[in-house]
N, C-alpha and C positions, 0 to 999 in steps of 0.2 A: 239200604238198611241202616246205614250208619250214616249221620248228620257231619257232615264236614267240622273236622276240628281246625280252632287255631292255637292250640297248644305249642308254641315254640320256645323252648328255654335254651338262650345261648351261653357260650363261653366266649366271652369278649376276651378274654387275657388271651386265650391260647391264640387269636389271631394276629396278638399284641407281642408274645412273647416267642412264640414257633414262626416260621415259613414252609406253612403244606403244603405240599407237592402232591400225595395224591388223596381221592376219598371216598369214603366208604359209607355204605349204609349199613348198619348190622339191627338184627334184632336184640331184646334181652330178654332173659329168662329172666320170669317176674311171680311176686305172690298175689291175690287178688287184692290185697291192702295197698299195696304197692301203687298197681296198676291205677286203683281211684284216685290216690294221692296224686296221680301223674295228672291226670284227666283231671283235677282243682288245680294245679299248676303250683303245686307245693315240692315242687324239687331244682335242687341246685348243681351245676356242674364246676363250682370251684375246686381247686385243689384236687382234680379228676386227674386219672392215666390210666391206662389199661397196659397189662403184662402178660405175657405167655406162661401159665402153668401146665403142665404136661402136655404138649400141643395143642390147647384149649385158653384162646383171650378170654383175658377177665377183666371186669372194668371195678377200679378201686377208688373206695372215698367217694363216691357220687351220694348227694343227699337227696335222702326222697321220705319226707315229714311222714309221722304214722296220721294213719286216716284218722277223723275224730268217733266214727263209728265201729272201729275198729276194737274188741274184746284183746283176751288174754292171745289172739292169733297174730297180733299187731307185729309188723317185723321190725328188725334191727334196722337203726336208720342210717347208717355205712356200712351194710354189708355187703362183699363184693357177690358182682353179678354177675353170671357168665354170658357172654356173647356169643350168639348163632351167626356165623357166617359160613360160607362155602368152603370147602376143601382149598381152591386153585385160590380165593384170597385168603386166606388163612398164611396156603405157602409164600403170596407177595408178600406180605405183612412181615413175615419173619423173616425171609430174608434181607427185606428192608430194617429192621429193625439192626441188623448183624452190622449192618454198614454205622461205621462210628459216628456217632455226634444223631443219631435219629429214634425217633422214639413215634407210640402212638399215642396220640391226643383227644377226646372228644370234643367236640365242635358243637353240636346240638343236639338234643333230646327236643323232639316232637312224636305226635299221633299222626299215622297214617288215615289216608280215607276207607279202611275197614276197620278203626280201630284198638290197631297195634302200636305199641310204642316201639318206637325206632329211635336207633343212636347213629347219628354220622361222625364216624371218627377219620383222622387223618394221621396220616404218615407225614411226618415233622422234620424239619429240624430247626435245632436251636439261633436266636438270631445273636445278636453280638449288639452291645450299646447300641453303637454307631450307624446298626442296621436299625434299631426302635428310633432313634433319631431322626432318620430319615425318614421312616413309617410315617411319624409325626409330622415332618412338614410337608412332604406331598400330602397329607391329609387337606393338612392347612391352608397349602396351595389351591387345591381344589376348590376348598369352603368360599377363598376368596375371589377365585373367578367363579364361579356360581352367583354369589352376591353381587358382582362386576356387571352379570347377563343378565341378573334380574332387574338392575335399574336402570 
C-alpha cells in the first residue's frame, strides 16, 4: 500500500559525542502537519534528548519545519513529542538512565515501510576527549587502508 520510503535523517554528533550501548525503536506521537513535514525530509535531530516526564519519554528540541500547506493548524516547530514504547522498555530505559553519567539520545528519524515515523533512540553514555580522539583516528585508520586495498 505504502511505497518504500528513504526518509533517513541522522544525528551524526550523538555518535560522535555518546557511546550507545543499547537501541530502540520507538514511535512518536505526531500532528498531520508534522508527519508531511517528515515525509519532505524537513526535520532535524540537532541538539535532540529525550527525558522521562511522569513515566512517559518525551523527546525535546527535535526540529520538524511547518509544512508550506499547512493553515492556522500548522504546529510548533520544538514542541516536545511524546514517545510510544513498551512498558518492559520504558522500564530498561529508566533504569538505565538512573546509572550516572547515561542518558537517552536520538539516533535517527526515518519512515517505516507502512508509513510511520519512527525514532531510534539510544541509551548513552557520555565519551571523554580522549575517547573522540580516538573515535577519530580508527576512523582515519580505516579510510587509509581502504584506500591502501583499493590501489
Amino acid at each position: 500500500m505504502f511505497k518504500k520510503s528513504n526518509i533517513q535523517i541522522k544525528n551524526k554528533r550523538a555518535t560522535f559525542d555518546y557511546e550507545i550501548t543499547d537501541r530502540f525503536v520507538a514511535g512518536i506521537q505526531l500532528y498531520g502537519t508534522e508527519i508531511k513535514s517528515i515525509r519532505d525530509g524537513k526535520a532535524g535531530l540537532n541538539d535532540t534528548y529525550c527525558t522521562f516526564i511522569d513515566d512517559e519519554l518525551w523527546v525535546r528540541n527535535m526540529h520538524i519545519a511547518t509544512n508550506f500547506f499547512g493553515t492556522y493548524n500548522n504546529h510548533d516547530v520544538r514542541r516536545d513529542r511524546k514517545l510510544l514504547l513498551n512498558k518492559r522498555e520504558l522500564n530498561k530505559l529508566m533504569r538505565g538512565t538512573k546509572e550516572t553519567g547515561n542518558t537517552i539520545v536520538p539516533t535517527k528519524l526515518f519512515i517505516n515501510d507502512r508509513g510511520l515515523a519512527k525514532l531510534e533512540i539510544g541509551l548513552a553514555k557520555g565519551k571523554k576527549t580522549y575517547d573522540k580522539r580516538q573515535t577519530l583516528k580508527e576512523k582515519e585508520d580505516k579510510r587509509s587502508i581502504d584506500r591502501a586495498m583499493k590501489q
